[in-house]
C-alpha positions in Angstrom: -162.4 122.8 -61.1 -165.1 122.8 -59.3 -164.6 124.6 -56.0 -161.6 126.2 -57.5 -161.2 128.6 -59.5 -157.8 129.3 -62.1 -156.2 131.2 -64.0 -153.1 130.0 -66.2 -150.6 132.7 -67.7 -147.1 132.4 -69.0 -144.7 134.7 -68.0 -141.9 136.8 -70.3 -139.6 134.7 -69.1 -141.6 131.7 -70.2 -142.5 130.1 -66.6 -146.1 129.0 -66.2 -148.0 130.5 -63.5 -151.1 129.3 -62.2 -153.5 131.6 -59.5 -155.3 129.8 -57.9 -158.7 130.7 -55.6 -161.2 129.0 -53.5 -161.4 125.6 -52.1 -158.8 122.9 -52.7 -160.2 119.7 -51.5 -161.7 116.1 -53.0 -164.3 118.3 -55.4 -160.5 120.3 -57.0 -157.9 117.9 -56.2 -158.5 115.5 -59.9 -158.9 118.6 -62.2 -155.5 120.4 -59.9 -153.7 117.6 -60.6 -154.3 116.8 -64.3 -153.7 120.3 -64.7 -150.0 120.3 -63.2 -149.1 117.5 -64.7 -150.0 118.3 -67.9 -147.9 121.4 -67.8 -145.1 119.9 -66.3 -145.5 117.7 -70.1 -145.5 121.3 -71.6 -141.9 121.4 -70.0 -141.9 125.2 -69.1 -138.7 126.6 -67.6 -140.2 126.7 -64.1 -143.9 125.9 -62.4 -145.0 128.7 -60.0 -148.3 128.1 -57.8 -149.7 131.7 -56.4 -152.3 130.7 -53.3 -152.9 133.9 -51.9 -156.7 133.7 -52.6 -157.2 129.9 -51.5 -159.5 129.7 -48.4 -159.3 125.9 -47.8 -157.2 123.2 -48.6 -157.5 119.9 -47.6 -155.2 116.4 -47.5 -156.5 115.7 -51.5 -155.5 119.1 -52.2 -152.6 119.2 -50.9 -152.2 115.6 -52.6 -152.3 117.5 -55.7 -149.8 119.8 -55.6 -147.3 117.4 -54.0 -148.0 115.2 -57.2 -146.7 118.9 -59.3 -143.7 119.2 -57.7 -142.9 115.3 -58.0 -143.9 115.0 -61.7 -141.6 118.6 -62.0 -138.3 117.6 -60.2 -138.3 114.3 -62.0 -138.5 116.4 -65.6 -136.0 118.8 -63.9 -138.1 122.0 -63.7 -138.5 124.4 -60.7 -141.6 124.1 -58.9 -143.0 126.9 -56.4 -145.8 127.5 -55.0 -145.9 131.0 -53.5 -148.1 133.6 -52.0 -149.8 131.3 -49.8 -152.6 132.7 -47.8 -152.5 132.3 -43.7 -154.2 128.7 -43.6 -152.7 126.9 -46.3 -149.3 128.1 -44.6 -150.3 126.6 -41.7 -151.7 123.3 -43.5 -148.3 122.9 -45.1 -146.4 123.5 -41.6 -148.4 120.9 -39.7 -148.1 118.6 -42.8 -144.5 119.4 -43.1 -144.6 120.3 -46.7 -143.3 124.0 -46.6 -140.0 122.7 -46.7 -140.7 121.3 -49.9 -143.2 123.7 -51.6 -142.7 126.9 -50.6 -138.5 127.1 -50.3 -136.3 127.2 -53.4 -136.3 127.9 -56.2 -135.6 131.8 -55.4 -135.9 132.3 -59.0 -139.5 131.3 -59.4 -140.4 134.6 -56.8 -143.0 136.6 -57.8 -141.8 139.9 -59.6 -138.7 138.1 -60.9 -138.2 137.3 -64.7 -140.9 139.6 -66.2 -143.4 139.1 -63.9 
């Protein structure tokens, strides 16, 4: 990614977990995207999307990790992302899409399953 930077590990319990850090916008989104859909074809038991270290995200970006959760509820795995950092919260309030990436699945909660 090119104003991103990732790191992928797998949990005990077997859920994926990608850290993500930078800037999520046009430069990111292709490489974010392939990425979480290509592990949503892995079929893990559950997709979690740590964002604590992301400085900027953008519409693209945000694109991106809509297209995760969509490509994961229609394979039937939980899809999180979590540990948002102050701005992308707020992106995802004004945008309206904390309902539908940062609630359930409770499970998917950092520290849970092995962590």
């Amino acid at each position: 990614m090119a104003s991103a930077v990732l790191e992928r590990r797998v949990r005990e319990d077997g859920c994926a977990v990608i850290e993500l850090r930078g800037e999520l916008d046009l430069a990111s989104e292709v490489a974010l995207r392939h990425l979480l859909l290509d592990l949503v074809r892995e079929a893990p038991p559950g997709i979690l999307v740590n964002m604590r270290h992301v400085s900027f995200i953008d519409s693209t970006g945000l694109g991106a990790l809509v297209a995760g959760y969509k490509a994961a509820k229609e394979a039937g795995i939980p899809y999180r992302v979590g540990q948002v950092a102050p701005f992308v919260e707020r992106q995802m309030r004004l945008t309206g899409l904390d309902e539908l990436l940062l609630g359930e699945p409770a499970d998917l909660e950092p520290g849970q399953g092995g962590q």
